[in-house]
N, C-alpha and C positions, 0 to 999 in steps of 0.2 A: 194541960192534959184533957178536962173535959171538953176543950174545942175540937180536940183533934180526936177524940173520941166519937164525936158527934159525926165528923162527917165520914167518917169510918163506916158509921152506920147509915149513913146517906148512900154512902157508895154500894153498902149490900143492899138494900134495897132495890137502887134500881137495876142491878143487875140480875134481882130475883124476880123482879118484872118482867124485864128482859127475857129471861130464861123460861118466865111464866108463859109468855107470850109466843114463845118458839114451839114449846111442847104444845099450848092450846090452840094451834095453828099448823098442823100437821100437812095439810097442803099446799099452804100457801111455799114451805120448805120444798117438798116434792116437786112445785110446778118449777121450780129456780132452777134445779137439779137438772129435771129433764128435761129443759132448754138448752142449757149448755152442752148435754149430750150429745143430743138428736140434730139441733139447729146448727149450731156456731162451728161444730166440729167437722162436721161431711165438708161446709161449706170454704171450710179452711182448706181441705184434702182438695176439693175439687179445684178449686182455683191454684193450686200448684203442679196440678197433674197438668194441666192447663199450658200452664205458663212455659213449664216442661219440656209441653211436647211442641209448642210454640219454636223455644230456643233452639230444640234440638232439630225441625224442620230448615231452619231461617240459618243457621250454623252449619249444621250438616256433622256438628261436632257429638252429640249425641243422637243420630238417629243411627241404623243399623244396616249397612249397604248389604243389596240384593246380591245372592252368586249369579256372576258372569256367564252365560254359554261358553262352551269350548269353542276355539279358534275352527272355522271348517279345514277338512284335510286336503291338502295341494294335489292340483289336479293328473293326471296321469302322465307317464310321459309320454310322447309320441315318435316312436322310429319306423321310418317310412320308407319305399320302396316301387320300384316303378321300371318295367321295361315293356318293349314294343313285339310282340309275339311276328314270326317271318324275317324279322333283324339276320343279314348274315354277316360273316364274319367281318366283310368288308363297309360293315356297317349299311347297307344297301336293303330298300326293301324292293319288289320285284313290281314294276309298276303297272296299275291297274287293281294292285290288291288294296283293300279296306285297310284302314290303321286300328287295329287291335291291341290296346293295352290295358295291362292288368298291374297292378300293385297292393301293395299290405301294406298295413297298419297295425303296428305292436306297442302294447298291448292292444284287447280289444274290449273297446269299451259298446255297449250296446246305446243305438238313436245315435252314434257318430256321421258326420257327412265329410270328405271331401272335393274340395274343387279340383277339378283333372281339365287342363288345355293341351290342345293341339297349335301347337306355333310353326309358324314357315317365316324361318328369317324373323324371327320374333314377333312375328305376328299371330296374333291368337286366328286360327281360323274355325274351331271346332272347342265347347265348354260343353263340359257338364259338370255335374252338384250330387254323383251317385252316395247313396248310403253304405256304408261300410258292412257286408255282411261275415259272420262271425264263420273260421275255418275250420271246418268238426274237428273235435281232436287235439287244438291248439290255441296256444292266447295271442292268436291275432286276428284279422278282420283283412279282408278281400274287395278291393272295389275296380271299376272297369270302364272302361271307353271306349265307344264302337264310334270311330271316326269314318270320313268321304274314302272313295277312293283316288288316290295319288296317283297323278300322269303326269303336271308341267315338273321338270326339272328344278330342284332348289333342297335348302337345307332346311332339316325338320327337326323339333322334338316335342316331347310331351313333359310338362313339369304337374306333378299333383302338389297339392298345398291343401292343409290340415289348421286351421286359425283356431288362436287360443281360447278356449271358456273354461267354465268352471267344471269341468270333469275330465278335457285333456288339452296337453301342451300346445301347444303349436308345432309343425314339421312341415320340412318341404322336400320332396324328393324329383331327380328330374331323371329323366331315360339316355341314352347314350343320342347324339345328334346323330341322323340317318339322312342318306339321299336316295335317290331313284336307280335302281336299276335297269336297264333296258337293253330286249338280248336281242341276239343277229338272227334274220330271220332269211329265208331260203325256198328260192319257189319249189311249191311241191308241199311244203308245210303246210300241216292241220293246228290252231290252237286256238285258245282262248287271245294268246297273244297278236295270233295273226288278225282277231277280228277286230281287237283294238286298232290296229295298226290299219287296218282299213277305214273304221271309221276315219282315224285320224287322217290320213290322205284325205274322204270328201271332206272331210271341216277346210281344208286347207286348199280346195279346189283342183284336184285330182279325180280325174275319172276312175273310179274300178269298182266291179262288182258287189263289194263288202263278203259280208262273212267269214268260217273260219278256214277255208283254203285261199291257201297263196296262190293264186289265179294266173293265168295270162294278164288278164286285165291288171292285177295288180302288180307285175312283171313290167307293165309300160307306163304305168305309173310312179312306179319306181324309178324307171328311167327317166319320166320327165323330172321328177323330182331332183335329179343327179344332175341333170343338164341344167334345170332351173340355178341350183347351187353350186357349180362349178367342180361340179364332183366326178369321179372316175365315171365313165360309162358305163352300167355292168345292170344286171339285172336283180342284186342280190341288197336284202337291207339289210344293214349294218347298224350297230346301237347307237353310231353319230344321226343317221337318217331319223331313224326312231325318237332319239331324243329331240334332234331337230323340230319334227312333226309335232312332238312333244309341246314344246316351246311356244308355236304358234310362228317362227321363224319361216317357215319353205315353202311360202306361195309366192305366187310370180305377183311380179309388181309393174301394174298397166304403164304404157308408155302415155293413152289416151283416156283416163280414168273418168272426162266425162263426156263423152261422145256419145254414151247411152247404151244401147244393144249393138254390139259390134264383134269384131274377129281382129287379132292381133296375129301376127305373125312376127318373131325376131327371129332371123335368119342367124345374128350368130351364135346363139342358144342351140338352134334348131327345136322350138321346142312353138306351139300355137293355144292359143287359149280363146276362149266365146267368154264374151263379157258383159255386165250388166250392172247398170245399179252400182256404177264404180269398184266394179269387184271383178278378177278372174274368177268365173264360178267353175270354167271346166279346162283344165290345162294337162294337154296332150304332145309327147314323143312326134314328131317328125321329121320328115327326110327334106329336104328345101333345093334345089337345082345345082346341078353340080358346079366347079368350075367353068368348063367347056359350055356349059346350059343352063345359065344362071337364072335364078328367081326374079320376076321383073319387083322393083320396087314401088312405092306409094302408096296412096288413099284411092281406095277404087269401089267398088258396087257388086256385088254376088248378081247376074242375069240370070243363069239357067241354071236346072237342076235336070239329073238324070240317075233316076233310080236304076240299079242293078249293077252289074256286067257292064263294059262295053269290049269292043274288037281289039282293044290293046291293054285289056286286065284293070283296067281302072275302075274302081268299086264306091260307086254311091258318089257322082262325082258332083260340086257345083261349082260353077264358071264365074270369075270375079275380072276375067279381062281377054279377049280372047281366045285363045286357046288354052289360059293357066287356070288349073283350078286346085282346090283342096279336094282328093278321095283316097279312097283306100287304095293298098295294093301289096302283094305277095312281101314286099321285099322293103323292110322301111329300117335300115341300117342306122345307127346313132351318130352318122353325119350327112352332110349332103351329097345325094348319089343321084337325082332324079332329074327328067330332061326340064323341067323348069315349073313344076306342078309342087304344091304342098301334100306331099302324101304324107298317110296317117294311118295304124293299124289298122288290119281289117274287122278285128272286134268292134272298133272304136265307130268306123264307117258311120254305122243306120243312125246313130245317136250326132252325131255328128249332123248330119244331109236333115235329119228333122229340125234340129234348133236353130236352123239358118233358115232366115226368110229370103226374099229374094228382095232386092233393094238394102237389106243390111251392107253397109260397112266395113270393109277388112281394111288392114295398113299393114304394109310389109314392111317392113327397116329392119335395118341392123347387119 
């Protein structure tokens, strides 16, 4: 018992050391304290906030997805629409005129463009790219195309087309398929059409006056045209002439294309042309030797010339072989009625008698 008494009191002792040393030591307690507060604790937080945000980067399992933008809104849609202003019923536009068309686009979206062609036979001959302007009043939008004007005969249309972007659909709209009209024309006539139709005769090497009256002059040009093509005699154009001219089809076609500057005569035509440069450039109505008084034939040489009159009506005559020549005279019928001379209207004469040199070339056949 006193052993264990003894150390009983060993033990109080040094734990009142101990305790002595704690209370007489007030700081040294405090500085332990606020170590583990201030240092060891943030440093624990931080490194898990760390780690945290680490996993949840690399994971994608704890980070927090951004909201989406909304899908954009689909684009407009586009119905289209297109025809050829002067269209008549028979489909036919009247030729000489512009090709004017117009079409819409519904809705109407503003900074829209589309492409508008002009096709012949599918063939684009005429684009534009016009902007779509907006129709007061209405949700749709107007655009236009000022096309050539049409003369050669053939099938036409216009197709507009609208390509897709992000504001409208795509469309395509196309106009009714149209051809040419061409109307019968009649001497005496004044028109716009008639001065087409002259032009068209000198394109094609036809003598006449031009402008808008239907002339004498273009009354024999008419007729050559008719003899040229194996056509009725008559003096009147017709919408086959018309289109023909149209065409580029009704010029005479040289027997000696390269002889140079020369005179052609085909008797069985009855019809003469001045030539040049491989080309009939002036093809004229005459009257060539009747049966009983035939036209002589061959390759022969213009000698003389004699301006005016002479003693038996023969006007602005020049001499290609004796007695035969090519001149005017009262009476030039759409066959052969003359004692063996090429006559040729009297309009036609002074123009005629200049463009002949002397020493030019004529050739009668046929």
């Amino acid at each position: 018992m006193p052993g264990v008494i003894g150390r009983q009191r060993i033990s109080l002792v040094v734990a009142g050391s101990v305790l002595a040393v704690a209370i007489g030591s007030p700081s040294l307690a405090s500085g332990q304290a606020a170590s583990t507060t201030t240092t060891a604790a943030p440093a624990a937080a931080d490194q898990y906030t760390t780690q945290a945000e680490r996993a949840g980067g690399q994971s994608g399992g704890a980070a927090t997805t951004p909201p989406q933008p909304p899908p954009p809104p689909p684009p407009a849609p586009a119905q289209m629409s297109v025809f050829v202003h002067g269209i008549q019923k028979d489909h036919k536009l009247r030729v000489g005129k512009h090709v004017r068309a117009v079409g819409y686009l519904k809705p109407f979206v503003a900074g829209e463009h589309v492409q508008v062609q002009l096709l012949r036979q599918g063939k684009v001959i005429k684009q534009a790219n016009p902007q779509v302007k907006k129709v007061q009043g209405a949700n749709k939008g107007v655009f236009r195309l000022q096309g050539p004007k049409l003369i050669r005969p053939s099938t036409f249309k216009v197709v507009a087309t609208h390509e897709y972007n992000a504001d409208q659909a795509r469309g395509v709209a196309r106009s009714h398929k149209f051809q040419i009209d061409y109307p019968d024309l009649d001497p005496g006539n004044r028109s716009s059409d008639v001065k087409l139709f002259n032009k068209l005769l000198k394109k094609q090497g036809y003598f006449t006056s031009g402008g808008k009256k239907y002339s004498v002059r273009t009354q024999w040009a008419v007729m050559a045209v008719r003899k040229v093509n194996g056509m009725n005699r008559t003096y009147n154009a017709n919408p086959t002439i018309f289109r023909k001219l149209a065409a580029r089809k009704a010029e005479f076609h040289l027997k000696y294309p390269h002889k140079g500057k020369h005179v052609e005569v085909d008797i069985s035509r009855q019809v003469m042309t001045l030539a040049n440069n491989g080309k009939a450039q002036h093809t004229f109505a005459v009257s060539t030797g009747a049966p009983a008084t035939p036209t002589i034939r061959g390759h022969f040489r213009f000698y003389r010339k004699d301006a005016g009159y002479n003693s038996v009506g023969m006007y602005y005559s020049v001499y290609f072989h004796g007695g035969y020549a090519t001149h005017g005279y009262h009476s030039v019928p759409p066959y052969n009625a003359s004692h063996g001379c090429v006559r040729n209207p009297i309009p036609d004469s002074i123009f005629i008698y200049n463009w002949i040199s002397l020493g030019d070339s004529i050739f009668v056949y046929g």
